[in-house]
C-alpha positions as CSV (number, residue, x, y, z in Angstrom):
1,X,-12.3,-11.4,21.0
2,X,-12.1,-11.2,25.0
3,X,-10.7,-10.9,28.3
4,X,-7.2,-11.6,27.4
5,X,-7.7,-12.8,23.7
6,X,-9.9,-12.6,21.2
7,X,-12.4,-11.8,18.4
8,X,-13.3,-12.1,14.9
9,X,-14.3,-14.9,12.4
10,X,-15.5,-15.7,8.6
11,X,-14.3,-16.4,5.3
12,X,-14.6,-13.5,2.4
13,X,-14.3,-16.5,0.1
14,X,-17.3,-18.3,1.9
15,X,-19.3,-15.3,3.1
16,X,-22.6,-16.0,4.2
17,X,-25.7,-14.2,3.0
18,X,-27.6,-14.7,6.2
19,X,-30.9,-15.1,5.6
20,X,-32.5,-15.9,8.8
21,X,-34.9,-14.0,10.4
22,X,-33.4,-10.8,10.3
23,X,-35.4,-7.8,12.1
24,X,-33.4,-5.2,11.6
25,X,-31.4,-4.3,14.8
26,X,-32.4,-7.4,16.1
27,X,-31.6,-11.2,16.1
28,X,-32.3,-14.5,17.4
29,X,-30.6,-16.8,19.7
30,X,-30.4,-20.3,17.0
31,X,-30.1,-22.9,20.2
32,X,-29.1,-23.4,23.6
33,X,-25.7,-25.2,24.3
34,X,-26.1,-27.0,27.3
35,X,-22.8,-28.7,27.8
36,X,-19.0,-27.4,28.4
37,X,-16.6,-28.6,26.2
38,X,-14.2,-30.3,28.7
39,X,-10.9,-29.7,26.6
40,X,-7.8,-31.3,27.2
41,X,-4.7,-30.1,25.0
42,X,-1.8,-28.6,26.5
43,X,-2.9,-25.5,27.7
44,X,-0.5,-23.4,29.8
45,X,-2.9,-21.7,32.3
46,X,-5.8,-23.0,35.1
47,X,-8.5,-24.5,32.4
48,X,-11.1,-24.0,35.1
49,X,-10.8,-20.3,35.0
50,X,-12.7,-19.0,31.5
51,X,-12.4,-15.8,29.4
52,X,-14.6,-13.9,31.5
53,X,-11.9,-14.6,34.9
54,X,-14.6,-16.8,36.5
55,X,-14.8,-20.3,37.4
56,X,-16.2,-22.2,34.2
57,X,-19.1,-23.9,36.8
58,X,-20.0,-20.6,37.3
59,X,-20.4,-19.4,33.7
60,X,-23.8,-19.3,32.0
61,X,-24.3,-22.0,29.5
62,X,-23.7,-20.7,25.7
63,X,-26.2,-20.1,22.9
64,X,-24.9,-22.4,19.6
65,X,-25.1,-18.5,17.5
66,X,-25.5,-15.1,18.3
67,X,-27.3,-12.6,15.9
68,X,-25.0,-9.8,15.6
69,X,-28.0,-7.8,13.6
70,X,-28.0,-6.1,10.2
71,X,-27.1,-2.3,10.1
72,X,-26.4,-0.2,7.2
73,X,-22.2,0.2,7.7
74,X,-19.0,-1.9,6.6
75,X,-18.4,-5.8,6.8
76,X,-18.5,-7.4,9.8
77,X,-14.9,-7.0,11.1
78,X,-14.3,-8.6,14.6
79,X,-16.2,-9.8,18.0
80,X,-15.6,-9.9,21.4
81,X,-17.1,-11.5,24.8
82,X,-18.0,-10.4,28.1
83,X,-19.0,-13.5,29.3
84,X,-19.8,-12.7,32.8
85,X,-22.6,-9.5,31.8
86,X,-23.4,-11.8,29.2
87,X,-22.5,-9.3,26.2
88,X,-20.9,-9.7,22.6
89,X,-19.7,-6.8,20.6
90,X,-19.6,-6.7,17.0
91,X,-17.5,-4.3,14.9
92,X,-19.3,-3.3,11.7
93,X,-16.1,-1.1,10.0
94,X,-18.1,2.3,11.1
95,X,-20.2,1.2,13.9
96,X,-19.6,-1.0,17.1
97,X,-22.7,-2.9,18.1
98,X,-23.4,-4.3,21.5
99,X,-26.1,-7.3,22.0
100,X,-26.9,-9.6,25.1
101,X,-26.7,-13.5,24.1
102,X,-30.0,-13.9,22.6
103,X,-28.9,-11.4,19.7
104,X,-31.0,-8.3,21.4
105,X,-29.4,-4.7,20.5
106,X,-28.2,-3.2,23.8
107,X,-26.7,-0.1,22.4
108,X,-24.4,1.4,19.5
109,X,-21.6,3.4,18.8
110,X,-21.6,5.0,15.4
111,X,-19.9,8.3,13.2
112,X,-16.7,6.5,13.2
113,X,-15.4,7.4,9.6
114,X,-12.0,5.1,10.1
115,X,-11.6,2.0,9.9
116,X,-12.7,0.1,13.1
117,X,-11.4,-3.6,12.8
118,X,-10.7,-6.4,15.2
119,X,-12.2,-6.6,19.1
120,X,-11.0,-7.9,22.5
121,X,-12.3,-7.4,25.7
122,X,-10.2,-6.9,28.8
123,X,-11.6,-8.7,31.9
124,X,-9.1,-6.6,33.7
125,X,-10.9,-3.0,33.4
126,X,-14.2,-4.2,31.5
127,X,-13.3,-2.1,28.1
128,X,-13.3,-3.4,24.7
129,X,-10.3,-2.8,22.3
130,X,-10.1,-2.5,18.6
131,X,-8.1,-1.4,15.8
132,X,-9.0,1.5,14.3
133,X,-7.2,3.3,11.3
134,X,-7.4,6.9,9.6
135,X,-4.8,6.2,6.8
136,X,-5.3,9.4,5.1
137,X,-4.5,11.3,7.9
138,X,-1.7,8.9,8.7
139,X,-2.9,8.2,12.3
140,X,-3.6,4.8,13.5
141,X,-4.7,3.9,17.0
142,X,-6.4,1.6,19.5
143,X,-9.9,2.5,20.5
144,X,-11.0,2.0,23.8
145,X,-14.7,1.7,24.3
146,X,-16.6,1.4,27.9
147,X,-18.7,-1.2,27.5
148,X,-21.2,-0.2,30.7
149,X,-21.4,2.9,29.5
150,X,-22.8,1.9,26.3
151,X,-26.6,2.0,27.5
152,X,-28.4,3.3,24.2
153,X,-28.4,3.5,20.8
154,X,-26.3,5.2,18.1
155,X,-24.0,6.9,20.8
156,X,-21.6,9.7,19.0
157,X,-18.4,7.9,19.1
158,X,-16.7,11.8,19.5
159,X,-19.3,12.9,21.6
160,X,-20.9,10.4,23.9
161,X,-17.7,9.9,26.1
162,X,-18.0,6.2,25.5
163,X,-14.5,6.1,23.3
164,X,-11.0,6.8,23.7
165,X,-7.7,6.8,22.0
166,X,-4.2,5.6,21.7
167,X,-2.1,6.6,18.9
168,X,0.7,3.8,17.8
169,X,3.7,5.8,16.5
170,X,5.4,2.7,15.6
171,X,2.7,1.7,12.6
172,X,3.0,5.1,11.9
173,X,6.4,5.3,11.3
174,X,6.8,1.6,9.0
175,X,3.2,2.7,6.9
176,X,5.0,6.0,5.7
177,X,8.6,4.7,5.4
178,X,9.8,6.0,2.1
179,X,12.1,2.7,1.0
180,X,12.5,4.4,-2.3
181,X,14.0,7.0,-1.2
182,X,12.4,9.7,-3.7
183,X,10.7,12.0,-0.9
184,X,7.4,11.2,-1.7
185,X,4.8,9.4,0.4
186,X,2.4,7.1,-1.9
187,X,-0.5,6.6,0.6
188,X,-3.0,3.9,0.5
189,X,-1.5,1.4,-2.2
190,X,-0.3,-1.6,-2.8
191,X,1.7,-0.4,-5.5
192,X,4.8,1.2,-4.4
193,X,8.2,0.0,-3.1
194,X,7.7,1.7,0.0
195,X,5.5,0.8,3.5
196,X,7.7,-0.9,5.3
197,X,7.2,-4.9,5.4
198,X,4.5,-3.6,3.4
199,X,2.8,-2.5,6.0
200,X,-1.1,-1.3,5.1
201,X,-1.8,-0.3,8.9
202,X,-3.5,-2.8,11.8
203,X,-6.1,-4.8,12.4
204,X,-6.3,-7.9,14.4
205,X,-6.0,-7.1,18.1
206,X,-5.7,-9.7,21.1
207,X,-4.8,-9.9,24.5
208,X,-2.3,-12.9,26.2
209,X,1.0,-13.5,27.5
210,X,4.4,-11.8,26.7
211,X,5.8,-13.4,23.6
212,X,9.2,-13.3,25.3
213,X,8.1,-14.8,28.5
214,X,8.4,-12.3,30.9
215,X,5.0,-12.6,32.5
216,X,2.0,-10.2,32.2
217,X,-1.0,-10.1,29.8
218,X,0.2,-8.1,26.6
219,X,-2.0,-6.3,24.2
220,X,-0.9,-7.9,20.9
221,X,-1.3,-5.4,17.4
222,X,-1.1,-7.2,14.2
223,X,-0.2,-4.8,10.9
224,X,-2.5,-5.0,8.1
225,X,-0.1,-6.0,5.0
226,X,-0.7,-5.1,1.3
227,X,-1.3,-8.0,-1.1
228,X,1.8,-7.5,-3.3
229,X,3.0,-10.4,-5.3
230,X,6.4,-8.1,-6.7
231,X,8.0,-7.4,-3.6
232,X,10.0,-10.0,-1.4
233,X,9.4,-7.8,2.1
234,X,6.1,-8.9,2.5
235,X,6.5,-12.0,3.7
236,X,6.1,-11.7,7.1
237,X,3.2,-11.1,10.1
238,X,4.5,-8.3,11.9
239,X,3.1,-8.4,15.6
240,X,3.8,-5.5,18.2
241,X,3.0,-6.1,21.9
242,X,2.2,-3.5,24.6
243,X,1.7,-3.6,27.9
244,X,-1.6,-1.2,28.1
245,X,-1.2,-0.8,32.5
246,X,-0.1,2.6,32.0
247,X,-1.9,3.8,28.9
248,X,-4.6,6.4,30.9
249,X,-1.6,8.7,30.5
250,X,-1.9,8.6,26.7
251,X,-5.7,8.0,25.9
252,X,-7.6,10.9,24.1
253,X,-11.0,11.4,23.1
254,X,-11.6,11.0,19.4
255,X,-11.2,13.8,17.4
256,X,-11.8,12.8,14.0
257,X,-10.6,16.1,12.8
258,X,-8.1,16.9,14.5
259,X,-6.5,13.5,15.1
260,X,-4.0,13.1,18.1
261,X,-0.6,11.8,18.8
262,X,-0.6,10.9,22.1
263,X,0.6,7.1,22.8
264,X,3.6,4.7,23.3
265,X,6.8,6.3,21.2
266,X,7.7,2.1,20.6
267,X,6.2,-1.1,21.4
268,X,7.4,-3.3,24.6
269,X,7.8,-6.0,21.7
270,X,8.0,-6.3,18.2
271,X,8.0,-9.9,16.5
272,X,7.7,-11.5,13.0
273,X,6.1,-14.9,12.1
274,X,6.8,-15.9,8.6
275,X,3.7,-16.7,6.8
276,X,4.2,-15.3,3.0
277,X,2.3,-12.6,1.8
278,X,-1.8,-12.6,2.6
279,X,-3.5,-9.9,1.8
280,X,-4.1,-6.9,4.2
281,X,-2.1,-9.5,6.7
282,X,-4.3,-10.7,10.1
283,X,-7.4,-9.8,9.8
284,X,-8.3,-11.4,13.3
285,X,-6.4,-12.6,15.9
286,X,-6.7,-14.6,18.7
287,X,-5.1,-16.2,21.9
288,X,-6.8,-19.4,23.0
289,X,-5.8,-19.9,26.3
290,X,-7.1,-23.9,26.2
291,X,-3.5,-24.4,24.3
292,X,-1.6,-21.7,24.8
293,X,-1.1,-20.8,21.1
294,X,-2.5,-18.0,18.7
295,X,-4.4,-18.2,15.8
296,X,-3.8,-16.0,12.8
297,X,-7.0,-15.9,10.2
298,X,-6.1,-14.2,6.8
299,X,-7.8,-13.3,3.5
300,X,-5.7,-15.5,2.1
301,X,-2.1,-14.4,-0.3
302,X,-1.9,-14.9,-4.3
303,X,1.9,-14.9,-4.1
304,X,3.4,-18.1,-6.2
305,X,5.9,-19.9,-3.8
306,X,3.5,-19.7,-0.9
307,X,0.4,-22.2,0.0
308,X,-1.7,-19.5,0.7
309,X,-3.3,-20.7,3.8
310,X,-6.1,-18.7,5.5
311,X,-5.5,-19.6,9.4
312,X,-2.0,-19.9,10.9
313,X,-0.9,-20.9,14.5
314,X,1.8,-19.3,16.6
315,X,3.5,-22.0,18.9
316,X,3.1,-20.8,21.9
317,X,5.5,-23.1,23.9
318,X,8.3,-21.6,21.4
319,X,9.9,-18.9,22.5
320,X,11.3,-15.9,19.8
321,X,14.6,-16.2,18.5
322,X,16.6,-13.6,17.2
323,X,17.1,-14.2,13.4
324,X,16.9,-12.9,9.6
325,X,13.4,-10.9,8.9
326,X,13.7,-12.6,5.1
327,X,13.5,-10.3,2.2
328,X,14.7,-7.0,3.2
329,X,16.8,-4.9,1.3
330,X,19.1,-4.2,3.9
331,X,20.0,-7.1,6.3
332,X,17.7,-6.9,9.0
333,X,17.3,-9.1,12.1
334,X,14.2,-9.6,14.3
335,X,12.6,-11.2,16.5
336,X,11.3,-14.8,15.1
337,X,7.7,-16.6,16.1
338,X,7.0,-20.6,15.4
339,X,4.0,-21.8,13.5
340,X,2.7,-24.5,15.2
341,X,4.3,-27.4,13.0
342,X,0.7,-29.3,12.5
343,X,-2.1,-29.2,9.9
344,X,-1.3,-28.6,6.0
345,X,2.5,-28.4,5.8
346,X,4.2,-26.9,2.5
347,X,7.7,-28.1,2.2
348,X,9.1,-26.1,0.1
349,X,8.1,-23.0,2.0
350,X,8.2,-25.0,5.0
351,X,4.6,-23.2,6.5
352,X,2.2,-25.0,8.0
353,X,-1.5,-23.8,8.5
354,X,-5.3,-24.7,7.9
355,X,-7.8,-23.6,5.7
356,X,-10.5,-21.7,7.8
357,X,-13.1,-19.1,8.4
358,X,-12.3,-16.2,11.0
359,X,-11.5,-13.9,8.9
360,X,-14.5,-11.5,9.8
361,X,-14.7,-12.6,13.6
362,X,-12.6,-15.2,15.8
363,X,-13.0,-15.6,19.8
364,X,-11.7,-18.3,21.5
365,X,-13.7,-19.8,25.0
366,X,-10.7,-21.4,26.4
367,X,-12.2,-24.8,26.5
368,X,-11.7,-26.2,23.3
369,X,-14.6,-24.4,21.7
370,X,-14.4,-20.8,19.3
371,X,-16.8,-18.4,18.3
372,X,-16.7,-17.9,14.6
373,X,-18.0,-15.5,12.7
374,X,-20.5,-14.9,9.3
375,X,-20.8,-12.2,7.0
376,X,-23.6,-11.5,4.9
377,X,-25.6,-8.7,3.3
378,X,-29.4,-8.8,3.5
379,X,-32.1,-6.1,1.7
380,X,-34.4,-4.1,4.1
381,X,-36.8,-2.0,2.0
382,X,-34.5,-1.6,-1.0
383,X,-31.7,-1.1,1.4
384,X,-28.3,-2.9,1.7
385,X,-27.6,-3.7,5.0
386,X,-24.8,-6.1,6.2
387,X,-25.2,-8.6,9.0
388,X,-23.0,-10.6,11.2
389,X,-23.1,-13.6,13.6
390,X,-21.1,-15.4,16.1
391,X,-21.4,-19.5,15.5
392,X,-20.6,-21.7,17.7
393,X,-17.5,-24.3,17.1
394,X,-15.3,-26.9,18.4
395,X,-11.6,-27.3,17.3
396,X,-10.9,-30.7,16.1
397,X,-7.5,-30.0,14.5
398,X,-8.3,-31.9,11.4
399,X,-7.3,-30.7,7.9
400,X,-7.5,-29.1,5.8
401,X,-10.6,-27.4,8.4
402,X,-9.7,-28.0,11.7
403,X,-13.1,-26.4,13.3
404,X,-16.3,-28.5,13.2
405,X,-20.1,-26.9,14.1
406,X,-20.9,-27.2,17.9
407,X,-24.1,-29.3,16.8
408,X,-22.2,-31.4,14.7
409,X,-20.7,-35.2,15.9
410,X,-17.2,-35.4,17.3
411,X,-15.2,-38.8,17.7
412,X,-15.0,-40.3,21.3
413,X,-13.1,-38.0,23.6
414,X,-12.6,-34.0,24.2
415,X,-12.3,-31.7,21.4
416,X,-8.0,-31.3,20.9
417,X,-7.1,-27.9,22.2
418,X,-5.2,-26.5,18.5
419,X,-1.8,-27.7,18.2
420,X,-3.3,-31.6,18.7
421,X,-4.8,-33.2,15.8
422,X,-6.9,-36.2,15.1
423,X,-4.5,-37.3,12.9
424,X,-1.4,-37.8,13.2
425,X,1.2,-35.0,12.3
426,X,0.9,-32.0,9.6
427,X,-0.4,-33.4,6.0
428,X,2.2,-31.7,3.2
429,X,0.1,-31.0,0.3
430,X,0.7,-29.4,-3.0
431,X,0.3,-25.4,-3.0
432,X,-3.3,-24.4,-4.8
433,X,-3.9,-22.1,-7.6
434,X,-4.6,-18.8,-6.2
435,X,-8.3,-17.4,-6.4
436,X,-9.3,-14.5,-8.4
437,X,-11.1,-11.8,-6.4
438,X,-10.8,-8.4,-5.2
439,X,-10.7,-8.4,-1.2
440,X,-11.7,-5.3,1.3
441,X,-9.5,-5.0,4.2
């Protein structure tokens, strides 16, 4: 992700096994876009202005991929841009990788033994944010990494003074809600009544506007949601905003073994979006300035009754309304988001959505055009290591995959910003048989 939105992209289901000229620690720029996008769509702030806060004329042209590397560490979890130094940042689960644009390893941050997920980058103060989890220790926080600072090499993430901390007390408390009621906290499982809206922790992260529309960029926190197809609370994506202005009062160093609780005691904003039950809930999220909306990409759910999309859009001219969070034992009422009512459309659920990569990296440029992301393993002297790259794409809004290569032809005119389509209105299709697989979060 970015400046105000953004990061992470690629299917589980279609993972890549990259096998392009992988040098370990290194990569290769694939080709040189020479050409903005020039998006039209409805997009509710200055178009000129791009993720990085500059003027687009004054923004380097684009390489069509970026070669994230190949490390010995988790999946490929999330990206982020800093357009104007001309940096991306890959997560790796364990390890946060910086790179300039022709895929060249700038520096590393690594003895991270959570669970580091999605990336933004806030133009504002030049850090990077991520989601970072330590479920048996029941602590969950946002990460704060200094990008200038990261000048080197596997850089201690408890050590190097590169990383700090913010502990959300509001995961916290839904993760270990005991709904049962018997006094006993199940952990990490999908297989319990309790974690409230089945809450399995966080993991996308973006940055854009108040959901309630009053004004100022928002650091958005989506949970991480158990695939359970028994329980009717799951149904929902359960978003929390914050305003991070005044967060130097809370932020720690990491202490892995000692883990802190200093951070916001509640969100500024708490919101549902109704999706049906995915599994481990957004895995990347991202605000596309170009429209104005937000994109939701998912392992996608097994649940029968749901289509089981893999990307979602939040409307982002809709505001929340206050209504029933479906499925709870007690009645419970939240604060509602809109899916954008375009792409595949399921009737009797009445969700709309696409089938998409992003799962493993999603940033949006603002003009029409996204960063997706592959995941792939590749052997290096009888070593496993997994890999990750940022591809270049255009939205096109077409179904059932509404992103289309960078290389690849368009139709006459401007890519649509999402929430346009080259065709006219959702499709409603018939839901598909759910996939057999096992899925990491």
């Amino acid at each position: 992700m970015r400046s105000r939105t953004h990061d992470r992209l690629a299917a589980l289901v279609t993972s890549v096994f990259v096998v392009s000229t992988v040098v370990v620690g290194t990569g290769g720029v694939v080709a040189q876009e020479q050409s903005q996008a020039q998006g039209g769509g409805q997009g509710t702030r200055n178009r000129s202005v791009g993720a990085a806060g500059l003027p687009v004329d004054r923004l380097s042209p684009l390489p069509t991929a970026v070669d994230g590397g190949a490390w010995q560490s988790g999946h490929l979890q999330g990206m982020a841009i800093d357009r104007a130094k001309g940096h991306m940042y890959f997560s790796f689960t364990s390890l946060l990788v910086k790179t300039d644009l022709n895929g060249r390893p700038l520096g590393s941050v690594t003895g991270l033994t959570g669970h580091l997920g999605d990336l933004d980058f806030d133009a504002r103060d030049g850090r990077i944010y991520g989601s970072l989890e330590y479920k048996a220790a029941k602590a969950f926080y946002i990460a704060v990494f200094d990008g200038d600072r990261i000048t080197r090499m596997n850089m201690d993430a408890q050590s190097s003074g590169v990383v700090s901390t913010v502990h959300l007390q509001e995961v916290v408390k839904d993760y270990t809600a005991d709904l049962n009621g018997d006094g006993v906290f199940d952990g990490d499982t999908a297989t319990t009544p309790d974690h409230r809206y089945g809450c399995s922790g966080i993991d996308g992260v973006a940055f854009g506007p108040a959901f309630d529309g009053g004004g100022g960029v928002r650091l958005t926190v989506a949970y991480g949601v158990y695939a359970n197809t028994g329980r009717q609370d799951n149904d929902h994506q359960v978003l929390l905003q914050y305003d991070v202005q005044g967060w130097k009062e809370y932020e720690r160093p990491l202490t892995e073994d000692a883990p802190h609780t200093s951070g916001p005691a509640a969100p500024d904003g708490k919101y549902f979006a109704y999706t049906g039950n995915t599994t481990y809930g957004v895995q990347n999220l991202e605000y596309d300035e170009h429209s104005g909306n937000w994109l939701l990409a998912v392992y996608k759910g097994t649940k029968p009754g749901f289509p089981d999309y893999s990307l979602f859009v939040l409307d982002g001219s809709k505001a929340p309304v206050l209504g029933t969070v479906r499925g709870q034992d007690r009645p419970e009422q939240g604060l509602l988001l809109s899916l954008l009512p375009r792409g595949l459309h399921d009737a009797p659920s009445g969700v709309y959505g696409w089938e998409s990569t992003g799962q493993y990296g999603l940033v949006s440029l603002d003009d029409g055009r996204f960063y997706l992301a592959e995941s792939g393993t590749v052997e290096v002297d009888g070593v496993t290591r997994q890999t990750g790259r940022a591809v270049l794409h255009r939205w096109t809004g077409r179904t059932p995959t509404p992103f289309s290569p960078a290389g690849a032809p368009l139709s006459a005119g401007s890519p649509p910003a999402p929430g346009t389509s080259e065709i006219s209105g959702p499709q409603t299709v018939g839901r598909p048989s759910p996939p057999l697989r096992t899925l990491a979060p």
